[in-house]
C-alpha positions in Angstrom: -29.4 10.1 -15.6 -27.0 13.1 -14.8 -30.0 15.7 -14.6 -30.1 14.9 -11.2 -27.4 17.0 -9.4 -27.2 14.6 -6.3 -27.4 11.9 -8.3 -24.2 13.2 -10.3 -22.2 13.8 -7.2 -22.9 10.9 -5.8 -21.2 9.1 -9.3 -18.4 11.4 -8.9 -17.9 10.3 -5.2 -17.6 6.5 -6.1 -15.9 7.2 -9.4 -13.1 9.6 -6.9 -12.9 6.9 -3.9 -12.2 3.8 -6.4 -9.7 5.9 -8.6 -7.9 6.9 -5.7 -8.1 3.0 -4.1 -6.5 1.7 -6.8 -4.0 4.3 -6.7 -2.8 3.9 -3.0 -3.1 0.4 -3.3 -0.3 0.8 -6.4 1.4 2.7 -3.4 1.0 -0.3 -1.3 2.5 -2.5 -3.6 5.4 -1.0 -4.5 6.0 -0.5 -0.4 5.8 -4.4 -0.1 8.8 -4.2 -2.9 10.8 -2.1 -0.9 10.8 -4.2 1.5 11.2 -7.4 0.2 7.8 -9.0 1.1 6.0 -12.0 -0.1 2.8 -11.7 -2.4 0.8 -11.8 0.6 2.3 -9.1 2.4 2.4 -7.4 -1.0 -1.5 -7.9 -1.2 -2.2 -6.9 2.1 -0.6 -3.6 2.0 -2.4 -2.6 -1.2 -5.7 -3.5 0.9 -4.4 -1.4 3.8 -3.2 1.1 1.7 -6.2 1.5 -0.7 -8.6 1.4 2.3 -7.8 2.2 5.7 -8.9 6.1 5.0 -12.1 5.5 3.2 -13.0 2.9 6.3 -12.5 5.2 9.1 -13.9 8.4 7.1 -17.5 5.9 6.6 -17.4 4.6 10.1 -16.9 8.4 11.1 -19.9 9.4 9.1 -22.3 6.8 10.3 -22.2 5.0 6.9 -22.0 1.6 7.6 -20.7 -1.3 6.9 -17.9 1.1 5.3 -17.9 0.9 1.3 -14.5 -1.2 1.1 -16.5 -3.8 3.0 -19.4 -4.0 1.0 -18.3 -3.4 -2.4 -16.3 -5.9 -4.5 -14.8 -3.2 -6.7 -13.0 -1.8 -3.7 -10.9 -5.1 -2.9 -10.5 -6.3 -6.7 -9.0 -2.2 -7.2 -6.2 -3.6 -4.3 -6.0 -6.7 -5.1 -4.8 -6.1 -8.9 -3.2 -2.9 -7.7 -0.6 -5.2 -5.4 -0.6 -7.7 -7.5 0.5 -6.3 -10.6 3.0 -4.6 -8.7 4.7 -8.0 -7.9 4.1 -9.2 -10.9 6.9 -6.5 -12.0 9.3 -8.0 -9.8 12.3 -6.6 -8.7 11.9 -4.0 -11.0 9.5 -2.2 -8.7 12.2 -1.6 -5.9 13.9 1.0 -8.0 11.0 3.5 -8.7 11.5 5.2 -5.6 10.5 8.6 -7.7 7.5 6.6 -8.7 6.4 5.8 -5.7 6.3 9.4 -3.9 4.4 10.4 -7.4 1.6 7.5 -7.1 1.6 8.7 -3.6 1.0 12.1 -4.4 -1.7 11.4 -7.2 -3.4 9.1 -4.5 -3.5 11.9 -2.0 -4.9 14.5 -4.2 -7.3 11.5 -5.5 -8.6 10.6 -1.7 -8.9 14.2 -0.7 -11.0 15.2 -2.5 -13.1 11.8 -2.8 -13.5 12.2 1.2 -14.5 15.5 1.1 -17.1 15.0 -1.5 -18.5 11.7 0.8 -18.6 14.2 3.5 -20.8 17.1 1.8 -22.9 14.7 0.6 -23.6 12.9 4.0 -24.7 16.4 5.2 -21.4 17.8 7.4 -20.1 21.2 7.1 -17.6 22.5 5.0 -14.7 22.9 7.7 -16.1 19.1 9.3 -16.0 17.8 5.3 -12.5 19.0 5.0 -11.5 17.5 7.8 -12.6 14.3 6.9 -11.5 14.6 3.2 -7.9 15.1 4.9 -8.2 12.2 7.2 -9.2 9.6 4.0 -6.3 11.2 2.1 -3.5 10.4 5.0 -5.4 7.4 6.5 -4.3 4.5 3.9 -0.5 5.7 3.9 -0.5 5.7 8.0 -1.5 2.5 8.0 0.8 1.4 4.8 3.3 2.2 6.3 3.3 1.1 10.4 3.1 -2.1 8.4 6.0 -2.1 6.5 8.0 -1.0 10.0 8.2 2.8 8.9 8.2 5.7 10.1 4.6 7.2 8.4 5.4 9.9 5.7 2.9 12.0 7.3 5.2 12.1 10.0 8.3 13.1 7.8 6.8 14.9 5.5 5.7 18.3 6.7 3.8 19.4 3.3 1.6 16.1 3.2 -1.2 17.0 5.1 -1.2 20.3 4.5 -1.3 19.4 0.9 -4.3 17.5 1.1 -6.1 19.8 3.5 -5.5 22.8 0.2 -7.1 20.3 -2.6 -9.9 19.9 -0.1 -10.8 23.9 0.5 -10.2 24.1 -3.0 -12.9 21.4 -3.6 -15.1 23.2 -1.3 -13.9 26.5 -2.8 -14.8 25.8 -6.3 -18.1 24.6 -5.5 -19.0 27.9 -4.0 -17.9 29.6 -6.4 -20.9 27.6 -8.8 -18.1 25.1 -10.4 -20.0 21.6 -11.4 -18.7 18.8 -8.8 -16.5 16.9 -11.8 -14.8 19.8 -12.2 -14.3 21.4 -8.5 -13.0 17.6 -7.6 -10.5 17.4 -10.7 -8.7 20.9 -9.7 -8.8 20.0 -5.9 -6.9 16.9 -6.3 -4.4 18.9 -8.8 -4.0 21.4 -5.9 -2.6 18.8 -3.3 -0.7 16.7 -5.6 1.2 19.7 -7.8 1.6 21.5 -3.9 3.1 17.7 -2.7 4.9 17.3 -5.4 6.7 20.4 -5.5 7.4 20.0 -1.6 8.9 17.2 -2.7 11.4 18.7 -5.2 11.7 21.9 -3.3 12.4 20.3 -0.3 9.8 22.4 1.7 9.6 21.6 5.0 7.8 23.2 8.4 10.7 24.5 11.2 12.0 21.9 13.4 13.7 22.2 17.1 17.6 23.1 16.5 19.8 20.1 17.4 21.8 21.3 20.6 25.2 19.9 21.8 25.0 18.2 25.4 
């Protein structure tokens, strides 16, 4: 069945965009903690989390309906995702440390599974990373306008950034002759070990001095 090289990255694509669902659905969740939502609200963020990027990035690419609509494994990926979160209780509101590392793994994860959707539907490599960066920061955008926040793309200055690296990495790797499984696991290490460490490091792009009155 894997002798077929398409065939194979298209299995690594779906494996990549559920993987990273569930993850930013797990985000999603533990967002709907933080702010003290019901199970509903818990479950819609975890929907809105796990798919708003991988929505836009199919609509963009003319692959419709998008795959969150069509396929079942998307939606049960959220729906256990937000629902296991609740089911942790109060608990869940004091993993703040855990939630910028889901978020981090689920950027990595989405970057990369958008930019391997994107080669495959035929675009470029500067168009593919584009769009890998777009389903990376999509779900979290959305996330969070939900929850009344400020979107850490926003706050965060290495967040996109990060996700645009795993990306040309991705595209880098495959170049360079690397098999898809592979150029897609070291792409998604690139943007979560270079958003994680902006996170400890406190790296941040220069902002406009405050000045007096």
């Amino acid at each position: 069945m894997f002798d077929d090289p398409q065939l194979l990255s298209a299995q690594v694509g779906v494996v990549l965009d559920v993987l990273g669902t569930f993850v930013f659905a797990v985000s999603g969740g533990l967002v709907a903690a933080r702010a003290r939502l019901d199970v509903f609200g818990f479950v819609v963020l975890a929907l809105a989390a796990g798919c708003a990027g991988g929505v836009v990035r199919d609509l963009l690419i003319g692959d419709t309906p998008p795959a969150a609509i069509t396929d079942w494994r998307y939606a049960a990926a959220c729906v256990v995702a937000g629902l296991g979160v609740f089911a942790l209780g109060q608990q869940s509101v004091r993993v703040t440390d855990g939630l910028r590392v889901v978020d981090a793994v689920g950027l990595g994860i989405f970057a990369v599974a958008g930019t391997v959707k994107s080669l495959e539907a035929g675009l470029g490599d500067a168009a593919s990373i584009g769009l890998g960066v777009l389903t990376a920061i999509g779900g979290g955008i959305v996330r969070d306008l939900l929850s009344g926040t400020v979107p850490v793309v926003l706050r965060a200055d290495i967040y996109a950034v990060a996700a645009a690296a795993g990306a040309f990495a991705l595209v880098l790797a495959i170049h360079l002759g690397q098999p898809m499984w592979l150029a897609a696991i070291g792409g998604a290490a690139v943007t979560t070990t270079l958003r994680l460490a902006a996170i400890h490091f406190a790296w941040q792009a220069p902002r406009q001095r405050e000045t007096s009155p």
